[in-house]
C-alpha positions in Angstrom: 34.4 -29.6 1.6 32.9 -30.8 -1.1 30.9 -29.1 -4.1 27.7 -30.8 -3.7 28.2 -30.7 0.1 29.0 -26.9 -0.4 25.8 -26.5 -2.2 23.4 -28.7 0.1 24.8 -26.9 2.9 23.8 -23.6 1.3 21.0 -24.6 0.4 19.7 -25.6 4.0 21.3 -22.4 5.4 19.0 -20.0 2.9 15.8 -22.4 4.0 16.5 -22.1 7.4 18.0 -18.6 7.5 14.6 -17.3 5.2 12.1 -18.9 7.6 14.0 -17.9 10.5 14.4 -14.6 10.3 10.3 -14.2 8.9 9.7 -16.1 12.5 11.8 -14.9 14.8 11.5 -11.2 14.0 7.2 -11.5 14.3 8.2 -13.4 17.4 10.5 -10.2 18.6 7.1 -8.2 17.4 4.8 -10.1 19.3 6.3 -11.6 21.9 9.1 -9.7 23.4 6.8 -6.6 22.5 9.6 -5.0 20.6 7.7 -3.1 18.0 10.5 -1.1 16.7 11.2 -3.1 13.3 13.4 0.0 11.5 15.5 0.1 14.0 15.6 -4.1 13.9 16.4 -3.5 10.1 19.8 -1.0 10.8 20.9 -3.6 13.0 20.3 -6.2 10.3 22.6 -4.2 8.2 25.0 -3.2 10.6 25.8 -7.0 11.3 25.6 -7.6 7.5 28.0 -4.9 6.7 30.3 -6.7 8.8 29.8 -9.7 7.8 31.1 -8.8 4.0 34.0 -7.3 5.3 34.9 -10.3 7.7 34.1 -12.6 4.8 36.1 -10.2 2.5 39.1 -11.0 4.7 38.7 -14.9 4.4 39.0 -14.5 0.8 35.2 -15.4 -0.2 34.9 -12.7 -2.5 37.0 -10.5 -4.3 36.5 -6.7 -3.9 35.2 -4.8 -6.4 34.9 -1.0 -6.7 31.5 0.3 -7.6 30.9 4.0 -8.4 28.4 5.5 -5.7 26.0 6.4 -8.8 25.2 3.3 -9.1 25.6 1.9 -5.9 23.0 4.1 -4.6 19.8 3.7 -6.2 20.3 0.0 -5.1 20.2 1.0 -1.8 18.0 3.4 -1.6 15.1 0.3 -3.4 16.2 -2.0 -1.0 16.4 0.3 2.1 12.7 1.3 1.5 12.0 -2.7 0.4 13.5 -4.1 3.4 11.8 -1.0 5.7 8.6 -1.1 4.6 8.4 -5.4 4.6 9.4 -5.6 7.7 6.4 -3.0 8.8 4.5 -5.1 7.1 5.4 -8.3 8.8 5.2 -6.2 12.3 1.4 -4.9 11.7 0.2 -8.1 9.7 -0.2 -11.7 9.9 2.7 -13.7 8.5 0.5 -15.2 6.3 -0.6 -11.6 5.0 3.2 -10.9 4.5 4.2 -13.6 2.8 1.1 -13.1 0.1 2.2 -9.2 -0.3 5.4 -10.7 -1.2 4.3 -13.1 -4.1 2.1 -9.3 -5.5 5.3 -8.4 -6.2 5.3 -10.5 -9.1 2.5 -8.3 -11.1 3.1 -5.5 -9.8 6.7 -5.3 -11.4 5.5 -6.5 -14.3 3.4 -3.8 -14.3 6.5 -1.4 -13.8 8.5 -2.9 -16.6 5.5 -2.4 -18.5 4.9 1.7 -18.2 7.8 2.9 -17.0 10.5 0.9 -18.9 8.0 -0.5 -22.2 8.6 -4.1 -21.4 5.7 -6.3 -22.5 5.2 -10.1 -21.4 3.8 -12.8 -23.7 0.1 -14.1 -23.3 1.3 -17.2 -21.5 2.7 -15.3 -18.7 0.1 -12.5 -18.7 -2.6 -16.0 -17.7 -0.5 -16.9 -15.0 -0.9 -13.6 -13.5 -4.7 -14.0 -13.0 -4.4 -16.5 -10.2 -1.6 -14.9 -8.8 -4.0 -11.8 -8.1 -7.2 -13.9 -7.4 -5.4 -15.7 -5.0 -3.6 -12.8 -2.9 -6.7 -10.8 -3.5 -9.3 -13.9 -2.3 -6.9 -14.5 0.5 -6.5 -10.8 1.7 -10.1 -10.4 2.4 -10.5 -13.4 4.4 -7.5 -12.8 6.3 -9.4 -11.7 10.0 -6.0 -10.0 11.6 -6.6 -7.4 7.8 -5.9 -3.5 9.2 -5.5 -0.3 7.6 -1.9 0.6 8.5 -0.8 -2.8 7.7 -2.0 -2.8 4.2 -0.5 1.0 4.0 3.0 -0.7 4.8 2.2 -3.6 2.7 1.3 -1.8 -0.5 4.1 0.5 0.3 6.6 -2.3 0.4 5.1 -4.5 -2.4 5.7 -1.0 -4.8 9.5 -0.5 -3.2 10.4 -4.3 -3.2 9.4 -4.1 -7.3 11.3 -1.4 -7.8 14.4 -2.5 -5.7 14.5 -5.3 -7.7 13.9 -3.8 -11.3 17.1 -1.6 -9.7 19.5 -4.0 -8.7 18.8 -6.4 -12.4 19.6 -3.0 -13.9 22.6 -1.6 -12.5 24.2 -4.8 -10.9 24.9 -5.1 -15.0 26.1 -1.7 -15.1 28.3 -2.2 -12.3 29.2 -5.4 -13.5 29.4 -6.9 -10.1 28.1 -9.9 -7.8 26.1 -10.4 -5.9 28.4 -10.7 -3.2 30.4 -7.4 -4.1 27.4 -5.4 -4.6 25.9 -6.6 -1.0 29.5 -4.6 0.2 29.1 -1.3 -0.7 24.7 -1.1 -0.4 24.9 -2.8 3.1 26.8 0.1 4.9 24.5 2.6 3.0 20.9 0.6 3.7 22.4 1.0 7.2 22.8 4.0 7.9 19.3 4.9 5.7 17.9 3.0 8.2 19.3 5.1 11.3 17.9 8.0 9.5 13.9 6.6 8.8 14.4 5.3 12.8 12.5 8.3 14.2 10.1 8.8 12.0 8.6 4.8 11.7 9.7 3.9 15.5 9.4 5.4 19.3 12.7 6.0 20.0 11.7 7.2 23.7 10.1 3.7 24.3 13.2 2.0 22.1 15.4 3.8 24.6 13.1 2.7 27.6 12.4 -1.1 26.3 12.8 -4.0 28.9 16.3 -5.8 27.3 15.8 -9.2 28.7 18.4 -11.7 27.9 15.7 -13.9 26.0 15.1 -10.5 23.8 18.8 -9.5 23.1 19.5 -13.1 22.4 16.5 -12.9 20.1 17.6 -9.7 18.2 21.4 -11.1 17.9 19.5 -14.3 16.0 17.5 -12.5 14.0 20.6 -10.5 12.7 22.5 -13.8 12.1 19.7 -14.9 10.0 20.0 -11.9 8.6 23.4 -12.1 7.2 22.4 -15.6 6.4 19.7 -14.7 4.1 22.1 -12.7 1.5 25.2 -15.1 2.4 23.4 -18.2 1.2 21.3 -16.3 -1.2 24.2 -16.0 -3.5 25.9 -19.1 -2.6 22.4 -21.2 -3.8 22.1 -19.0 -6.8 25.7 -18.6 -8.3 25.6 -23.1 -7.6 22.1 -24.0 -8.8 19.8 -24.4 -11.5 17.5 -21.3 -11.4 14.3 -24.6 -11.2 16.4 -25.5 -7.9 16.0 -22.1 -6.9 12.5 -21.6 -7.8 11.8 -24.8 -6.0 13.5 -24.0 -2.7 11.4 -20.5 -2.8 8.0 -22.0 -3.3 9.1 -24.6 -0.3 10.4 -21.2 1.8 6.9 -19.9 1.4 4.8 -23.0 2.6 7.3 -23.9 5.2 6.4 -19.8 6.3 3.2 -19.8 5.9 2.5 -22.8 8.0 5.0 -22.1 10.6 3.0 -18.8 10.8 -0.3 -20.5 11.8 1.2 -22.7 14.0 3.9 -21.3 15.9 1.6 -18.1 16.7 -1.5 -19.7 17.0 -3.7 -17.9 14.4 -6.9 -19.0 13.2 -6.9 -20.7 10.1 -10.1 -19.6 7.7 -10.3 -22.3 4.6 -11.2 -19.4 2.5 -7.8 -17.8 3.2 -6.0 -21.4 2.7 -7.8 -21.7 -1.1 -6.6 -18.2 -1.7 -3.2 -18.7 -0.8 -3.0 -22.6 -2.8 -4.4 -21.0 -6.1 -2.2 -17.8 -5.4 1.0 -20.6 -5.5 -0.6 -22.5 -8.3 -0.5 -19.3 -10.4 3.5 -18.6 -9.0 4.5 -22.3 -9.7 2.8 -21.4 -13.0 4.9 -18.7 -13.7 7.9 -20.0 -12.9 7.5 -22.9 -15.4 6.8 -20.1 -18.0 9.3 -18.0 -17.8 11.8 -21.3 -17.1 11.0 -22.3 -20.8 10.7 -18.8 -21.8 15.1 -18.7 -20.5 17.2 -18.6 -23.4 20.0 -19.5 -21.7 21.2 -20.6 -17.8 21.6 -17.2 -16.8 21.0 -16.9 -12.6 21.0 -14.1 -12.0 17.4 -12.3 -12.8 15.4 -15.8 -12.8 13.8 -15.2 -9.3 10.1 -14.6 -10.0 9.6 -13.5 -6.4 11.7 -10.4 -4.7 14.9 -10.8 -3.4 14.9 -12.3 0.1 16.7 -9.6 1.9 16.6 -8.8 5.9 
């Protein structure tokens, strides 16, 4: 296979594998009534865990060993990123998920700023105000709005900031990939996620839950997407121009958003669809910023957005 057929291939993998696994895991929610999305996320990891090693074998990556002090704040960012999302995606709308994601833009900004003494230039600090006009705008016309939700949504806005300030930091220090990095967290975020199981889910109604074949089939799909996410995640990003990348994110967004309304049938409030087009304006508008801002073609901290992880 080709390069460029390598790279469009990825490319439509991470597309379909983002929006599929958004989808089918509010579908598992909703549908198949299994509301038990901690235990959906070990599962996740359990199958990605696997999926490194298998890929290890095939000679995809090369192995890399990674000292467990850094290795584990990694995890620990992403285990409460990836925990705490996909409460949020369980108790909201997808259309209120995907706008808590893009918050994660000033709210690690925000981080950098008092914790680690990073300041931004004016030009990006602008783009920021219609980035939280537009979430905030949206959020209050969005009619399915609930306290726990936006618990688990603030909560996993904050963790998915930090994850990612975490993994920029010490994926440096460990001098790893993506790809090698993904190894040794996977296995950890895992079993993390075993351990939150009882306190976030009903393991007595887990235990008891109706496992039709339409449900298992359900679960296995969301787990390949899963694996799909971080798989083509790095393949997209270690082949593309961080624009391309930027580009196929804002597209992942819309393509979710829409998909939300439609595929579950929610009522769409114009107020909430301004929100959400000047909230993308002021993304795209970042993006373009920090693009010329890039003194150089690095890849691997040009995502605006968190990392799409499952």
């Amino acid at each position: 296979m080709s390069v460029n057929l390598t790279v469009a291939a990825g490319i439509v993998g991470n597309i379909l594998s983002v929006v599929g696994v958004v989808i089918t895991n509010k579908y598992i929610t909703e549908v198949d009534g299994f509301n038990y999305m901690v235990f959906l996320s070990f599962l996740h990891f359990v199958f990605t865990a696997l999926g490194t090693r298998v890929l290890l074998g095939m000679n995809t990556f090369t192995y890399k060993p990674a000292a467990m002090s850094g290795v584990l704040p990694v995890a620990v960012g992403s285990l409460m990123s990836v925990a705490f999302m996909n409460l949020n995606l369980a108790k909201n709308s997808v259309g209120f998920y995907q706008l808590s994601k893009l918050a994660c833009i000033p709210v690690t900004l925000l981080i950098q700023y008092f914790v680690y003494h990073t300041s931004v230039n004016r030009y990006v600090q602008l783009t920021l105000v219609p980035i939280t006009f537009g979430v905030g705008y949206a959020t209050v016309y969005d009619l399915d709005l609930n306290f726990v939700g936006t618990v688990f949504a603030i909560c996993g806005v904050v963790a998915t900031s930090l994850a990612q300030i975490f993994t920029n930091t010490y994926q440096k220090s460990l001098d790893c990939n993506a790809m090698q990095l993904l190894y040794h967290t996977a296995p950890v975020i895992g079993a993390g996620m075993l351990i939150m199981c009882p306190f976030f889910d009903d393991v007595s109604a887990l235990v008891k839950h109706e496992y039709t074949f339409d449900c298992v089939f359900r679960i296995v799909l969301s787990c390949c997407f899963a694996l799909g996410v971080n798989i083509s995640n790095y393949l997209v990003l270690g082949k593309t121009s961080p624009l391309t990348y930027q580009v196929l994110g804002h597209l992942k967004t819309v393509l979710i958003l829409v998909l939300g309304f439609t595929v579950f049938n929610k009522p769409l409030d114009v107020r909430n669809v301004i929100g959400v087009i000047i909230a993308m304006i002021g993304v795209i508008s970042y993006t373009e910023v920090r693009r010329r801002q890039s003194p150089g073609p690095s890849k691997s901290s040009s995502k605006p957005q968190s990392e799409d992880k499952a």
